[in-house]
LUMPA-496541 format. One record per atom (N, C-alpha, C): residue number from 1; x, y, z. Coordinates in steps of 0.2 Angstrom, whole numbers. Layout:
<recs>
[NUM [X Y Z]]
...
</recs>
This chain:
<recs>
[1 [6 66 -94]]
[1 [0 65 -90]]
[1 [-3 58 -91]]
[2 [-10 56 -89]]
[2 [-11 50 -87]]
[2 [-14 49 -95]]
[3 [-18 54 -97]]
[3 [-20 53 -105]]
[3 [-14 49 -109]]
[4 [-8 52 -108]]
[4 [-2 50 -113]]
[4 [0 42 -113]]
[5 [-1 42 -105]]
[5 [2 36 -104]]
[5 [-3 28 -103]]
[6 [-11 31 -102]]
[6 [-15 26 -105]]
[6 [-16 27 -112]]
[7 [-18 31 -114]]
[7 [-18 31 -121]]
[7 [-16 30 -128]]
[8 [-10 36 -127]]
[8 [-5 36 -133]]
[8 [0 32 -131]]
[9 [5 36 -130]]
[9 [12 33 -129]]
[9 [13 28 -127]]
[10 [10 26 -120]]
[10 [10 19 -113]]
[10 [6 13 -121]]
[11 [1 16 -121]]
[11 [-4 10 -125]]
[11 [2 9 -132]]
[12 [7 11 -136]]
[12 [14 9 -141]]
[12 [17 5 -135]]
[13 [17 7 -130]]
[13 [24 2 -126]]
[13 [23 -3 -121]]
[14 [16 -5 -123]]
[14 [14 -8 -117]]
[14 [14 -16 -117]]
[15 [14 -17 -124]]
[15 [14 -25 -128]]
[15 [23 -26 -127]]
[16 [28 -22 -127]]
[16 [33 -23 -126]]
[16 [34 -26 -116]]
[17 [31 -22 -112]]
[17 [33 -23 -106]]
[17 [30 -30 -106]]
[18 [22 -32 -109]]
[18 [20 -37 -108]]
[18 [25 -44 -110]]
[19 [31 -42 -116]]
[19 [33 -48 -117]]
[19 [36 -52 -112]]
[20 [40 -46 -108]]
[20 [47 -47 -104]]
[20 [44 -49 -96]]
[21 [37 -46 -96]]
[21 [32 -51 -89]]
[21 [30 -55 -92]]
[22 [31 -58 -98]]
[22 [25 -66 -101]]
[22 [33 -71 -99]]
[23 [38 -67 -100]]
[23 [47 -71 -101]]
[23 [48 -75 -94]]
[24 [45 -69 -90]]
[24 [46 -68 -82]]
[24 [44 -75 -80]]
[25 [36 -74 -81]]
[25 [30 -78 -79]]
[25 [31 -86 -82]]
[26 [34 -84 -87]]
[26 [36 -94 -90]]
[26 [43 -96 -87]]
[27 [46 -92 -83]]
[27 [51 -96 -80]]
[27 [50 -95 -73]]
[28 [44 -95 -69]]
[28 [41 -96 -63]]
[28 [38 -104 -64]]
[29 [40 -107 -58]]
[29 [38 -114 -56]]
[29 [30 -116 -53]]
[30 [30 -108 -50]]
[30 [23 -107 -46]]
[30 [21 -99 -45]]
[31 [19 -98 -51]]
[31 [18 -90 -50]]
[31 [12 -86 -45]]
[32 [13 -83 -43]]
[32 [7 -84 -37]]
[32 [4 -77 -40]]
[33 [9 -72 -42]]
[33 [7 -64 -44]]
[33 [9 -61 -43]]
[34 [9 -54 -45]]
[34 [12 -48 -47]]
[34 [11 -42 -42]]
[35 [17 -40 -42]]
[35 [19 -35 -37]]
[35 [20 -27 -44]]
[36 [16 -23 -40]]
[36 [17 -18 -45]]
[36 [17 -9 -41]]
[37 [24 -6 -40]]
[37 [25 -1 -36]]
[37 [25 7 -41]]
[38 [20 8 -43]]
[38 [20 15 -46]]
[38 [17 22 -41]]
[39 [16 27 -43]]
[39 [14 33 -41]]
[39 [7 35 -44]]
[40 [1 38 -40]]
[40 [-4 39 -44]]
[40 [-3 46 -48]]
[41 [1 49 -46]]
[41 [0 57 -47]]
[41 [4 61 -56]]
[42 [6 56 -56]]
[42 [9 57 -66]]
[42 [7 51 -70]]
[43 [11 51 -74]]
[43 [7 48 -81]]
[43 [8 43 -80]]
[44 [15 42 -79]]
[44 [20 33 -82]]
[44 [16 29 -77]]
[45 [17 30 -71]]
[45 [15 26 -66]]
[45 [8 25 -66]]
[46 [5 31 -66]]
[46 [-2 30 -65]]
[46 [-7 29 -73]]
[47 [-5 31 -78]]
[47 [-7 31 -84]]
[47 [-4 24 -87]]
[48 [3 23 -87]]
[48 [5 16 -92]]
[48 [3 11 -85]]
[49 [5 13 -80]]
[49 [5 8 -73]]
[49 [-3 4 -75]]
[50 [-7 7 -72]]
[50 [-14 5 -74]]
[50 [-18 2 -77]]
[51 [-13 4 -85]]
[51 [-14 1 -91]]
[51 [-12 -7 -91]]
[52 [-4 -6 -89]]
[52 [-1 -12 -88]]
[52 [-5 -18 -83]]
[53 [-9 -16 -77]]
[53 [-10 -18 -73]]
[53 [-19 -22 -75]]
[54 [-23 -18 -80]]
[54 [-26 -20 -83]]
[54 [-26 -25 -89]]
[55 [-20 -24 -91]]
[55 [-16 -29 -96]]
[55 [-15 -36 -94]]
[56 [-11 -37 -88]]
[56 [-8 -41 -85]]
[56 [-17 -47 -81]]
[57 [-20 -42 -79]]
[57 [-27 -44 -77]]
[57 [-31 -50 -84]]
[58 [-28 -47 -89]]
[58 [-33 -51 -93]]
[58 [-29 -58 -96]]
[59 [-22 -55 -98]]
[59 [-19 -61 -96]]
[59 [-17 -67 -91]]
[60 [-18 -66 -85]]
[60 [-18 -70 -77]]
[60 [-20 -68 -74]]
[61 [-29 -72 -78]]
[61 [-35 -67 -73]]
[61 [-35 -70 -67]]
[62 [-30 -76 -66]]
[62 [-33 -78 -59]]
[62 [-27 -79 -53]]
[63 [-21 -75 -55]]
[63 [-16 -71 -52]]
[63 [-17 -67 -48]]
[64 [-13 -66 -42]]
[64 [-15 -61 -37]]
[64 [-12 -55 -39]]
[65 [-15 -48 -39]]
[65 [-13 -41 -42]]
[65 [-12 -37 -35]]
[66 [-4 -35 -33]]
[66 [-3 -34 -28]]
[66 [0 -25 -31]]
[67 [-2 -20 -28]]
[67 [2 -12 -28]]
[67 [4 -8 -23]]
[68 [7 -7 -22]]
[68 [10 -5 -20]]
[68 [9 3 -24]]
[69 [3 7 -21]]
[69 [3 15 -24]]
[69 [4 21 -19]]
[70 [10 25 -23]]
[70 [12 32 -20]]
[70 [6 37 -21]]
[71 [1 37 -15]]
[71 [-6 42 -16]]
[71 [0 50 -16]]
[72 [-4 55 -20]]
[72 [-4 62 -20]]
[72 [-4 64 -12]]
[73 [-1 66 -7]]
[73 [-1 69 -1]]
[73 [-6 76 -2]]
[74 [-8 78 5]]
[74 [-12 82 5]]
[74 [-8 90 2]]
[75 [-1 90 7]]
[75 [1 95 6]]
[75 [6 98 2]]
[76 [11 90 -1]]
[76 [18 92 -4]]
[76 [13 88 -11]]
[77 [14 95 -18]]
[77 [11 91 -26]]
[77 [18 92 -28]]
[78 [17 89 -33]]
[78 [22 89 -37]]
[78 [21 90 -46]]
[79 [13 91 -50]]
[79 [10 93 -53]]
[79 [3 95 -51]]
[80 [1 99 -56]]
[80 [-5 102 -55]]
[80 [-9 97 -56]]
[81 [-10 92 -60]]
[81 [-15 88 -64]]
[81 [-16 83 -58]]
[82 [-12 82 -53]]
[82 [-13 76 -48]]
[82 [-18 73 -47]]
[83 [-24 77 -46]]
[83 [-30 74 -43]]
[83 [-34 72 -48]]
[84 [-34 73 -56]]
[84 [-36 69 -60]]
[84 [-32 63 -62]]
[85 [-24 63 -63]]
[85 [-22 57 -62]]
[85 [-23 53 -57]]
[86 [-23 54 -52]]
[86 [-26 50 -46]]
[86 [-33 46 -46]]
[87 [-39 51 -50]]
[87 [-43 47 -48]]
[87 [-45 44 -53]]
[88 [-42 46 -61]]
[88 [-42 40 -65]]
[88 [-38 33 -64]]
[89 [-34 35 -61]]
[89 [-30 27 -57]]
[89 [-32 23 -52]]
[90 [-36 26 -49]]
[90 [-42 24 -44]]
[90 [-47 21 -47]]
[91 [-49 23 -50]]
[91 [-54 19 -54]]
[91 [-53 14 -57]]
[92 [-48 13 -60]]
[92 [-44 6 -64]]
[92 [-44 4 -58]]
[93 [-39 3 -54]]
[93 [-34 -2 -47]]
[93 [-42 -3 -45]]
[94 [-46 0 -43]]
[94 [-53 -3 -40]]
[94 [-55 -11 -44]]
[95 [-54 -9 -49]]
[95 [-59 -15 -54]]
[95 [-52 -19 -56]]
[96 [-46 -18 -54]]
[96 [-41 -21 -58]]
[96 [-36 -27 -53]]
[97 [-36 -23 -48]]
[97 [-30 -24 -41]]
[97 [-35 -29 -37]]
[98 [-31 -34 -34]]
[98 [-32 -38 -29]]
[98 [-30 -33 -21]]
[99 [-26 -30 -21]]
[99 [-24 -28 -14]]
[99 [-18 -22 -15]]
[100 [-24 -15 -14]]
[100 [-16 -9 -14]]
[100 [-15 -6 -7]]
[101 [-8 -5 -7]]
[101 [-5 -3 -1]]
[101 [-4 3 -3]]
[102 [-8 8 1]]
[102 [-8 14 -1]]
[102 [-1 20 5]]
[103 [3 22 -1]]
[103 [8 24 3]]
[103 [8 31 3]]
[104 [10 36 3]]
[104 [12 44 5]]
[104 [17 45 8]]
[105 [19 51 1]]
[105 [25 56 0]]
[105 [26 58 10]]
[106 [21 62 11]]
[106 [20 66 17]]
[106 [20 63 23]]
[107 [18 58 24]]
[107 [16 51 29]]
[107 [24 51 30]]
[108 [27 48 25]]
[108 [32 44 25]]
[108 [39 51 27]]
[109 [39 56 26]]
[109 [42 62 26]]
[109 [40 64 36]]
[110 [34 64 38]]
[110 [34 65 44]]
[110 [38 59 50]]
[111 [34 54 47]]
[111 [40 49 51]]
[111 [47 52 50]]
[112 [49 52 45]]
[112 [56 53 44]]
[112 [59 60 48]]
[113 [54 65 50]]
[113 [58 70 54]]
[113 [54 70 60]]
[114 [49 67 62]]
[114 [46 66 69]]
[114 [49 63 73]]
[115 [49 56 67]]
[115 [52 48 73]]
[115 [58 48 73]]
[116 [60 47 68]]
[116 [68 47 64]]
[116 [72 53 68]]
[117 [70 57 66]]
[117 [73 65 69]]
[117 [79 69 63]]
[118 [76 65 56]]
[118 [81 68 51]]
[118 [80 74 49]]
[119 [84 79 50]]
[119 [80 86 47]]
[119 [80 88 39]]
[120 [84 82 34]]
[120 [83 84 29]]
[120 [83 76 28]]
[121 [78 72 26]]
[121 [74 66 23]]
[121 [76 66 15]]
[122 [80 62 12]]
[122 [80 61 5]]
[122 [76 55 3]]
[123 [74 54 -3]]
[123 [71 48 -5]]
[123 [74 44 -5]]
[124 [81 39 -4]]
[124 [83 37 1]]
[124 [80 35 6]]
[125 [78 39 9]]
[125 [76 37 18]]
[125 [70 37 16]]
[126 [66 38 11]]
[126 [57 36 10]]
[126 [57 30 8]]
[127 [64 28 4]]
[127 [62 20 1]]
[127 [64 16 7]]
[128 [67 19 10]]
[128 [69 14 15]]
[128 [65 11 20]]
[129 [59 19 19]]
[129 [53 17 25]]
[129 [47 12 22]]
[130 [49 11 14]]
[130 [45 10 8]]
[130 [45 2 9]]
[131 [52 0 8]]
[131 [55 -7 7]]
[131 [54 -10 11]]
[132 [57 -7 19]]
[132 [54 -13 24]]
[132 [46 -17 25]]
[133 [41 -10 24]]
[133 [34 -14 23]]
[133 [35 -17 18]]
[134 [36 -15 11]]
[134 [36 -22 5]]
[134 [40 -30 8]]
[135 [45 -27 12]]
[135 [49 -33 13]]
[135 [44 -38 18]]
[136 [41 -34 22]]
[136 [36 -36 28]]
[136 [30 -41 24]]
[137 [29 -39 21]]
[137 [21 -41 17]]
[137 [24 -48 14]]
[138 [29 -48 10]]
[138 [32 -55 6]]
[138 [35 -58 9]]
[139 [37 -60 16]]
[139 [42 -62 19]]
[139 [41 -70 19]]
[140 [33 -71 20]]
[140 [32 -78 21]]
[140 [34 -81 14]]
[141 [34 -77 10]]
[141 [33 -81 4]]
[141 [42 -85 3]]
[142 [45 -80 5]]
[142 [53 -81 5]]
[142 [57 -86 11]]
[143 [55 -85 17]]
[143 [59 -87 23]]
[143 [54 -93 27]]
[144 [55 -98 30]]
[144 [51 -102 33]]
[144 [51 -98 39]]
[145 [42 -100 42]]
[145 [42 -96 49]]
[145 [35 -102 49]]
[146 [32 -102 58]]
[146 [29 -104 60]]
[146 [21 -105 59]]
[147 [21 -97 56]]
[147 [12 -96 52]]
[147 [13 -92 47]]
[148 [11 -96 41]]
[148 [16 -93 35]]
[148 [8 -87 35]]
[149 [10 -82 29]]
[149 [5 -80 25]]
[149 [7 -78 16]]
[150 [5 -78 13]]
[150 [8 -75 5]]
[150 [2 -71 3]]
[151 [1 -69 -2]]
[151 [-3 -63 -6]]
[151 [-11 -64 -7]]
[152 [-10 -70 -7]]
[152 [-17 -72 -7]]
[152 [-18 -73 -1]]
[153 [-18 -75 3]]
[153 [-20 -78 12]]
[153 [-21 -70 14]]
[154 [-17 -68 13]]
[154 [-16 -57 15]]
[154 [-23 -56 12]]
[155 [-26 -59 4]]
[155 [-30 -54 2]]
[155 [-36 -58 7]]
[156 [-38 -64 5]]
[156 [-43 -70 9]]
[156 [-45 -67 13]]
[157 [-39 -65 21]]
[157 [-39 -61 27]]
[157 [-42 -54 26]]
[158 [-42 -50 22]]
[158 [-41 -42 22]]
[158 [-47 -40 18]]
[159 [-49 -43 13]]
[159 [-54 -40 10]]
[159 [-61 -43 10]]
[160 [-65 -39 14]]
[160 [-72 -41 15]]
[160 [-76 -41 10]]
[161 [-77 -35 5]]
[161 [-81 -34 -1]]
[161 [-74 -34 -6]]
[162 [-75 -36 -13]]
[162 [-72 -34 -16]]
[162 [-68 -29 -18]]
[163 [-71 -24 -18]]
[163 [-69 -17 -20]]
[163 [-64 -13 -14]]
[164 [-66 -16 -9]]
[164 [-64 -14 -2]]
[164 [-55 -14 -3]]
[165 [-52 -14 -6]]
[165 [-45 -17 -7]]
[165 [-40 -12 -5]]
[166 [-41 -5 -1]]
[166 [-33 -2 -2]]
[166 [-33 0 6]]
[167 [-27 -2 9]]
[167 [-22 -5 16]]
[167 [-20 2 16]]
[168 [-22 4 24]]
[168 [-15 5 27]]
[168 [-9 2 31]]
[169 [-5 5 27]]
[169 [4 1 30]]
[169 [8 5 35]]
[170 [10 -1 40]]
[170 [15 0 43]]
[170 [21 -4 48]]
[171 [26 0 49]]
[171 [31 -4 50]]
[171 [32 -4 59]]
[172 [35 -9 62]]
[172 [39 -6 68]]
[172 [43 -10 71]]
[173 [51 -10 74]]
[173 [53 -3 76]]
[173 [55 1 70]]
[174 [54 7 69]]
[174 [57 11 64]]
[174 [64 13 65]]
[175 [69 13 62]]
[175 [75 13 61]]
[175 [76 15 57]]
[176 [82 23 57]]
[176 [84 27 50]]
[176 [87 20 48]]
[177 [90 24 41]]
[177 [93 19 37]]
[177 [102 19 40]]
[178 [104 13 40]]
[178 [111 12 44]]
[178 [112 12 48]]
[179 [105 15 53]]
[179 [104 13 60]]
[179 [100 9 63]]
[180 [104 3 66]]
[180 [97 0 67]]
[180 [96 2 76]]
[181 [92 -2 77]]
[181 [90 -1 85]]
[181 [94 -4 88]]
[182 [97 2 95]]
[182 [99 -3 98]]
[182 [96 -3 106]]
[183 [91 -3 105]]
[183 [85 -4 110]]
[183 [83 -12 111]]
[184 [82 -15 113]]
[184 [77 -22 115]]
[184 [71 -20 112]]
[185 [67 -21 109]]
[185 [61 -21 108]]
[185 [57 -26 110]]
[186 [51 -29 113]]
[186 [46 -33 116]]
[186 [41 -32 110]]
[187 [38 -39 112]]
[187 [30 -39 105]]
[187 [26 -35 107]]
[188 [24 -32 115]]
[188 [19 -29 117]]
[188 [23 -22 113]]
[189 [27 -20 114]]
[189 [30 -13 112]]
[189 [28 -13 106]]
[190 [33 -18 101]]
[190 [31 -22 94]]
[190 [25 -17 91]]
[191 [18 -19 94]]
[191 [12 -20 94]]
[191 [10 -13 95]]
[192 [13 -11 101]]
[192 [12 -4 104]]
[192 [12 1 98]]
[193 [18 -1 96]]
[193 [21 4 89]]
[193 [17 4 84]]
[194 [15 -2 82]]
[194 [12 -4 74]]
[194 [7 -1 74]]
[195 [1 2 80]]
[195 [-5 2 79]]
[195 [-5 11 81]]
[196 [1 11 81]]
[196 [-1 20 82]]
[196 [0 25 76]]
[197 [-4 29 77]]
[197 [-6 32 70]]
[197 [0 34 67]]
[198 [6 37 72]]
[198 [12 40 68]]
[198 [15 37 65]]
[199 [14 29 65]]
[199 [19 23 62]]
[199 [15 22 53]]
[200 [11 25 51]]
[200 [4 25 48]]
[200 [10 28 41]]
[201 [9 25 35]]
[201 [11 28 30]]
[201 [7 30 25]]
[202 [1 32 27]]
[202 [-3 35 22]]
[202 [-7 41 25]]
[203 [-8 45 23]]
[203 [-9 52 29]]
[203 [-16 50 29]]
[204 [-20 47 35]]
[204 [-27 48 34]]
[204 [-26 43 42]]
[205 [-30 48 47]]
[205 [-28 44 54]]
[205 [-35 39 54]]
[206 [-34 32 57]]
[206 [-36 28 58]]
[206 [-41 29 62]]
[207 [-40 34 67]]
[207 [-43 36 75]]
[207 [-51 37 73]]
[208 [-52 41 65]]
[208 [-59 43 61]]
[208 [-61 39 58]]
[209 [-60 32 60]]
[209 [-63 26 57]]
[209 [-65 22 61]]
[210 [-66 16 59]]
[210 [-65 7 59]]
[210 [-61 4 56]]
[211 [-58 0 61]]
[211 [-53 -6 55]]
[211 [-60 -12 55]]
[212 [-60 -12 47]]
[212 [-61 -19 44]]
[212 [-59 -25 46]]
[213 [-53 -27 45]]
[213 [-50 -30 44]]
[213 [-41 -28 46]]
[214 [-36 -32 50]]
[214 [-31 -30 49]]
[214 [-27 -35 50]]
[215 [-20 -35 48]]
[215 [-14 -41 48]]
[215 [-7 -39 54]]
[216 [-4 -43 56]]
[216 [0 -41 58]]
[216 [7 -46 57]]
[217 [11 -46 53]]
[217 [17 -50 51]]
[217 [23 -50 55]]
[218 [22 -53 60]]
[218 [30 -53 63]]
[218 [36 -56 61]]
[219 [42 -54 63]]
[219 [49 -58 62]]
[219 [52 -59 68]]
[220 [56 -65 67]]
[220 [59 -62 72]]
[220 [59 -71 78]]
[221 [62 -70 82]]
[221 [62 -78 87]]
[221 [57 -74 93]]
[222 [51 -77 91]]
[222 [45 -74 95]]
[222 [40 -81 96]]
[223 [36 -78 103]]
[223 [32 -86 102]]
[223 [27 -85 102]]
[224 [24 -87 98]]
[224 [17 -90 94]]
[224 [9 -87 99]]
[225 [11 -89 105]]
[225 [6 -88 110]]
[225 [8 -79 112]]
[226 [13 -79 113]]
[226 [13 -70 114]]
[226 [11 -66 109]]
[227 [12 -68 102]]
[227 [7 -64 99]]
[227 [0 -64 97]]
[228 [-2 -70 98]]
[228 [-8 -71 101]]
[228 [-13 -66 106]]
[229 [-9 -68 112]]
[229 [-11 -64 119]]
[229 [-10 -56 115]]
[230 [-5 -54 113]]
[230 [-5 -48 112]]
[230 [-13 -44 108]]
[231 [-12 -46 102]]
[231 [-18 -48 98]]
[231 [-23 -47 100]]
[232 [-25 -52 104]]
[232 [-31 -51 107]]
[232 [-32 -47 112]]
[233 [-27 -43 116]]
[233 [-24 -40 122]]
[233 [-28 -32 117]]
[234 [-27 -31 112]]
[234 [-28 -26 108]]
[234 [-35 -24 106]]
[235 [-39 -30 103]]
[235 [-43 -29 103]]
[235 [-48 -28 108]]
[236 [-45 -31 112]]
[236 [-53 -30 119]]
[236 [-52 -23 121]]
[237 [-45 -21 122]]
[237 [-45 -12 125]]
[237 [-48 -9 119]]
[238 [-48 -9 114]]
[238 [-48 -3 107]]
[238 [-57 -7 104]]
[239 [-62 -11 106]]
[239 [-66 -12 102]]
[239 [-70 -9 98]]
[240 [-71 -2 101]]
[240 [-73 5 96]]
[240 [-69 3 90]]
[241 [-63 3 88]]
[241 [-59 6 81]]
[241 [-60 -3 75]]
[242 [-63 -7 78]]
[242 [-64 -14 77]]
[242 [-72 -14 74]]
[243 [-75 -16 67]]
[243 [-82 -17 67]]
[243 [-84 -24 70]]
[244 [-92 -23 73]]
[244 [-91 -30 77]]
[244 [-94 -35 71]]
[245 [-95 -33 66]]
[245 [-99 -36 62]]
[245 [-90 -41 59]]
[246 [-86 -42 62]]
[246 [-81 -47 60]]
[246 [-76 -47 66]]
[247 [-79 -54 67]]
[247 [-77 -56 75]]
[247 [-69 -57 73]]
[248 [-64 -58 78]]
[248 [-56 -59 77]]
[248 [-54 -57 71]]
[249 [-55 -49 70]]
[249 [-51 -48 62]]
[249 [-44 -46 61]]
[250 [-41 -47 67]]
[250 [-33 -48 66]]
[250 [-32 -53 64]]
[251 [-27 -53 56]]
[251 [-21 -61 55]]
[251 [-17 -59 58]]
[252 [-13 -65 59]]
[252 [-8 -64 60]]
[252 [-2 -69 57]]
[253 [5 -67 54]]
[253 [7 -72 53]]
[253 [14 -71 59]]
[254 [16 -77 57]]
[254 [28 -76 60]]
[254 [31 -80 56]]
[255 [34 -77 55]]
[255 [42 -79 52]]
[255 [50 -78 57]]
[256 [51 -83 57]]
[256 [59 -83 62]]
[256 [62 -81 60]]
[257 [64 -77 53]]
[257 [71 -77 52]]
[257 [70 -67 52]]
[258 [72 -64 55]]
[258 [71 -57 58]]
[258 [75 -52 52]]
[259 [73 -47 51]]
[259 [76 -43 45]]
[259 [83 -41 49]]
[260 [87 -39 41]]
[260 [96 -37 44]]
[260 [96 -32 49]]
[261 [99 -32 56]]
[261 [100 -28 62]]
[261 [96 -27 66]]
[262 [92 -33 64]]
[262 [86 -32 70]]
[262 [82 -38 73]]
[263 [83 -37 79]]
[263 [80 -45 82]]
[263 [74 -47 81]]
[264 [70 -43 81]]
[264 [61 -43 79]]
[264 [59 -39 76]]
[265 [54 -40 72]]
[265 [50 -32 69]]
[265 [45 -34 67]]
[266 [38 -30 65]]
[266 [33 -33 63]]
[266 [30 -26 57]]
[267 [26 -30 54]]
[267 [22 -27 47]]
[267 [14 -24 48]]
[268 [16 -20 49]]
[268 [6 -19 49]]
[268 [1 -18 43]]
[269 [-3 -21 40]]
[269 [-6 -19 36]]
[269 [-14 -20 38]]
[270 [-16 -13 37]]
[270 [-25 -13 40]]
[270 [-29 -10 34]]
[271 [-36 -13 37]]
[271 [-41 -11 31]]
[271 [-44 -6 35]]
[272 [-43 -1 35]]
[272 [-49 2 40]]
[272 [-55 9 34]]
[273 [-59 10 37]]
[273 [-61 16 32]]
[273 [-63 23 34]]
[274 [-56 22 38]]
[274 [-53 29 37]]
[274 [-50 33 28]]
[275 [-47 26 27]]
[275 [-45 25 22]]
[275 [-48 32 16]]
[276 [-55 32 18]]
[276 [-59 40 13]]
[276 [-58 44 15]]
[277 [-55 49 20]]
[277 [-51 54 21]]
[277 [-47 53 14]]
[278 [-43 49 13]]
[278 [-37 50 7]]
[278 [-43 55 2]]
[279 [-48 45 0]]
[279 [-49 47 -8]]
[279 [-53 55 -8]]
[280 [-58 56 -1]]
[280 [-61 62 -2]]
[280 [-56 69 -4]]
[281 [-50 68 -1]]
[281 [-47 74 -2]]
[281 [-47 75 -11]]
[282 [-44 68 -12]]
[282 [-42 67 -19]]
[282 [-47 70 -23]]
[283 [-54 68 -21]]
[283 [-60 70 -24]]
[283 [-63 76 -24]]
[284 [-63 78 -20]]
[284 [-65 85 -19]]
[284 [-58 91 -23]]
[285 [-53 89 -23]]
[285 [-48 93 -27]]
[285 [-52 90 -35]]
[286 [-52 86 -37]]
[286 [-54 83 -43]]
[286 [-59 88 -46]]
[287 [-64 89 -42]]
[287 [-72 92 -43]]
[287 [-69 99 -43]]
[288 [-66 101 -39]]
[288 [-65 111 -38]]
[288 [-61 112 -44]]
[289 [-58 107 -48]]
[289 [-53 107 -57]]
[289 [-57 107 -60]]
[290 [-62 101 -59]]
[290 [-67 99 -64]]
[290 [-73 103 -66]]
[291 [-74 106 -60]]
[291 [-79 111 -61]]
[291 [-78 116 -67]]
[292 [-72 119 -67]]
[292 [-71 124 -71]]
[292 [-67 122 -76]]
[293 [-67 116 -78]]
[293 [-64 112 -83]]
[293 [-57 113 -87]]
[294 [-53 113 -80]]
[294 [-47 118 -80]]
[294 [-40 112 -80]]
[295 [-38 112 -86]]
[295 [-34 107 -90]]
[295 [-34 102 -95]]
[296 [-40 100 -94]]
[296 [-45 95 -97]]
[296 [-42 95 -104]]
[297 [-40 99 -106]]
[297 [-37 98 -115]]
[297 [-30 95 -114]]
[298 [-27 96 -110]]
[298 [-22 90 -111]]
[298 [-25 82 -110]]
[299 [-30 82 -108]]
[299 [-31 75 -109]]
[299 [-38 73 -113]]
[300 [-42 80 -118]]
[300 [-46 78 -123]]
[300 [-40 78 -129]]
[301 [-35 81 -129]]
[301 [-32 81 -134]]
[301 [-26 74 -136]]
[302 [-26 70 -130]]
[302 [-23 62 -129]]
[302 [-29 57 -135]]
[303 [-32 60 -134]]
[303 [-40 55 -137]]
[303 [-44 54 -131]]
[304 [-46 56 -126]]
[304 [-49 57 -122]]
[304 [-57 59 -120]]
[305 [-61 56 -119]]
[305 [-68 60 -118]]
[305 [-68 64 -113]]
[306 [-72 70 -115]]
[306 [-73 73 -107]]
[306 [-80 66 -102]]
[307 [-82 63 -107]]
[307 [-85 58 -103]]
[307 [-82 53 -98]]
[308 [-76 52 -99]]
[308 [-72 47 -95]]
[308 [-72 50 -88]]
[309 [-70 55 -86]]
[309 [-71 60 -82]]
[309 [-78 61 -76]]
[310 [-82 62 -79]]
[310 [-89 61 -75]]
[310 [-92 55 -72]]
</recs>
């Protein structure tokens, strides 16, 4: 659980990982920062993960701290304790993380038999749905394109308040794994795709919010002024789902060199504050355990207060 792995165990192995990321960090020429893919729902990832993530914080406090976190799905658990590792992990990534892309089990499970049309999805076809956003987010940083962005220019662009920090992600065209499209896709379609809620990898629909702030990363031999035009084509039909208190909050970047099997595709990443559907869910499960302080001793018994907690 998450006591074990902030506490005990994670806290003996955690100067070890730190050596092997300080080895890393001295053989980068330009380190710009840290990419960090855990789960909030168990220990390792969310307890040593956290740990690790505040570790590396005080080491390269002026490093970008990028995650890339697996939230708790509303429907499919996979321990009972979730909502308490979750919202100890929460609490760290708030004060610790520069920018978390928050993903889901179930999100990523629906695309895979809605859109996809797979009837049995293995994790395999989750990471696949996984990878392309990661690969979408990093791309400028790797392939020359038109209007670069990298981790920082993403955070500059995305985060209004500090705290305000966790993204919803998404990808389009979506394409099972080993198949890619053999459709034409268009920016307007591109565009069409990204902003619809089913393309959404974290279960919490946008439709119940405002976007903050949002990105959109193309690949692909696309010009410049068509995703502009689109862009703003977007904004004027959908104003409602836009705060007006941040006038143009669409980035956008391009990169020409287009991912394998596919002419074009683009990356979505939004700040919107729909986003608290998630953590409410998370919270209100937390409170209905907490109330009755049901578990709590596997993690007073890590060295844990029940003060941490409240």
């Amino acid at each position: 659980n998450w006591a074990k792995g902030h506490c005990t165990e994670g806290a003996e192995l955690v100067d070890q990982v730190l050596d092997v990321v300080r080895r890393e960090a001295e053989g980068c020429d330009c380190l710009q920062g840290f990419q960090i893919t855990h789960s909030l729902g168990g220990g390792t990832g969310a307890g040593m993960g956290t740990l690790l993530i505040s570790k590396i914080r005080e080491e390269f406090p002026d490093r970008m701290m990028a995650t890339f976190s697996v939230v708790p799905s509303p429907k499919v658990s996979d321990t009972v304790v979730e909502p308490y590792n979750a919202t100890l992990s929460v609490h760290q990534l708030v004060e610790h993380s520069d920018e978390t892309f928050c993903i889901d089990n179930e999100a990523l499970y629906d695309i895979c038999m809605r859109t996809l049309k797979l009837s049995q999805p293995s994790y395999g076809d989750l990471n696949h749905l996984v990878s392309a956003v990661m690969s979408g987010v990093t791309t400028s940083l790797r392939f020359p394109g038109q209007l670069n962005s990298d981790l920082r220019k993403l955070a500059v662009n995305m985060v209004p308040f500090p705290r305000l920090h966790f993204f919803m992600v998404g990808f389009a065209p979506l394409t099972s794994r080993g198949g890619s499209s053999y459709r034409q896709v268009s920016v307007p379609e591109l565009t069409q795709q990204m902003f619809d809620p089913k393309n959404m990898m974290a279960a919490s629909d946008f439709r119940n919010g405002r976007y903050l702030t949002c990105s959109a990363l193309f690949r692909g031999k696309i010009s410049m002024k068509e995703v502009e035009d689109q862009m703003r084509n977007i904004q004027n039909k959908n104003q409602s789902y836009f705060v007006e208190w941040i006038p143009n909050n669409v980035q956008t970047a391009l990169c020409s060199v287009p991912p394998r099997g596919l002419k074009m595709s683009s990356t979505f990443v939004g700040n919107s504050t729909s986003i608290q559907e998630l953590f409410k869910r998370i919270g209100d499960q937390f409170s209905a355990m907490f109330r009755r302080k049901a578990f709590l001793h596997w993690y007073t018994g890590e060295g844990m207060d029940e003060m941490e907690f409240t």
